[in-house]
C-alpha positions as CSV (number, residue, x, y, z in Angstrom):
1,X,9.6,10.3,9.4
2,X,11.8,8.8,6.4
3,X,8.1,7.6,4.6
4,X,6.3,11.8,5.7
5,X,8.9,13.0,4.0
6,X,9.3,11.5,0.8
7,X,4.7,12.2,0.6
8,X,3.7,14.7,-1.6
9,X,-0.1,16.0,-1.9
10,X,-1.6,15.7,-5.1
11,X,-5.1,15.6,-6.6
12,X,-7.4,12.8,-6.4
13,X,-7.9,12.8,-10.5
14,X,-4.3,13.1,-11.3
15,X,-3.5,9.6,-9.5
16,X,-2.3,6.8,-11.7
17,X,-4.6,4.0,-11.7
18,X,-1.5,1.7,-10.3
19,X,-0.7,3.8,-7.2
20,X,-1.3,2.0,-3.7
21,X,-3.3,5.1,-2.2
22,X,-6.1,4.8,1.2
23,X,-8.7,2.3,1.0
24,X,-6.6,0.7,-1.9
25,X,-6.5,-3.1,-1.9
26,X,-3.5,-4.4,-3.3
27,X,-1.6,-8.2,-4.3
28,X,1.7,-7.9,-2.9
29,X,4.5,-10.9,-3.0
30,X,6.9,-11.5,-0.5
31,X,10.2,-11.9,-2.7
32,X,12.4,-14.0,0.1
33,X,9.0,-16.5,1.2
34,X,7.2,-16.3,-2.3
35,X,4.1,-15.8,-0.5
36,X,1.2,-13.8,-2.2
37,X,-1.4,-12.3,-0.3
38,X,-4.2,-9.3,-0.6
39,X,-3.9,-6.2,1.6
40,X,-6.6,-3.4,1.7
41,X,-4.9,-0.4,2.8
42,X,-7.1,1.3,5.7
43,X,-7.0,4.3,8.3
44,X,-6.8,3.2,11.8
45,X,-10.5,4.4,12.6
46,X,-11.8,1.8,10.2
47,X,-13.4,-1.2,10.8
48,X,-10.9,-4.2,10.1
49,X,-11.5,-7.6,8.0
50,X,-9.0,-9.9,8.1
51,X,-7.0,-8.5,4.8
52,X,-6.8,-5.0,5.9
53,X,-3.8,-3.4,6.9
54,X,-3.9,0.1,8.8
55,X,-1.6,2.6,7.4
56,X,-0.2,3.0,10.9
57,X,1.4,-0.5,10.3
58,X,5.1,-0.9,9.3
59,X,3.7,-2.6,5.9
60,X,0.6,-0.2,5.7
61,X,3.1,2.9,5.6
62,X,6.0,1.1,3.5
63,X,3.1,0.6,0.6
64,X,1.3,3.8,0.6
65,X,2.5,5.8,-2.8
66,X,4.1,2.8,-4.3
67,X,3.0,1.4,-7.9
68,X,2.6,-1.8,-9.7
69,X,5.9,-3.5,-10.6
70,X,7.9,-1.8,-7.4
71,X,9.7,-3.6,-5.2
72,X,9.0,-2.2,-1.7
73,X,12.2,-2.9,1.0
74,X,12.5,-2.3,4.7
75,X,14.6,-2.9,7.6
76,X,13.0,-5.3,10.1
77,X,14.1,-7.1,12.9
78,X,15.7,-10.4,11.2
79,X,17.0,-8.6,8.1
80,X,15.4,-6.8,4.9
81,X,11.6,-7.8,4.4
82,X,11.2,-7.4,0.2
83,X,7.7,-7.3,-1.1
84,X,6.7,-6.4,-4.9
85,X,3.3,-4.9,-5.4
86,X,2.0,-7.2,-8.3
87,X,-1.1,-5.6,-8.6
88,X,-3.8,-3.5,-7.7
89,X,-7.3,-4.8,-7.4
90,X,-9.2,-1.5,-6.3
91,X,-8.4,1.9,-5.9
92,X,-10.8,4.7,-4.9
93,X,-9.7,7.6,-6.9
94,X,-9.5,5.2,-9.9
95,X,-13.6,4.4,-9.2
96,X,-14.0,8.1,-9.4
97,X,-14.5,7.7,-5.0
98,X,-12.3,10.5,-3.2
99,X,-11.7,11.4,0.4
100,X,-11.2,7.7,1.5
């Protein structure tokens, strides 16, 4: 509820190229492991590959509207997972593709 309510509709063409939107795929690093790994950021109806993430997925909600340079935090079970979204690789609307 916390992630609905801080959303806010916009236009496809006024999205900043370094937003992590639907169908974005993005390099994020874990800050506590140091790990660094690619997500594509996908609706639960679509087909998976082993780098996607749905959005319905604690990570796949906590990234969604966050830009380059962020640092992303959430509680989970053993503490506060940290991730900063270094960069992103593809986004639709930036490709001039809308509607996801």
């Amino acid at each position: 509820e916390e992630e609905l309510d801080r959303a806010e509709v916009v236009d496809a063409d006024a999205i900043p190229r370094d937003v992590v939107t639907m169908n974005s795929e993005v390099r994020l690093k874990d800050l506590d492991s140091g790990d660094v790994r690619v997500y594509k950021l996908v609706f639960p109806t679509q087909p998976r590959t082993d780098n996607s993430i749905s959005v319905l997925a604690p990570i796949g909600t906590a990234i969604l509207g966050y830009r380059v340079g962020d640092i992303i935090e959430w509680p989970v079970p053993k503490g506060i997972r940290r991730l900063k979204v270094l960069e992103i690789l593809s986004q639709p609307e930036a490709a001039g593709v809308s509607g996801g």
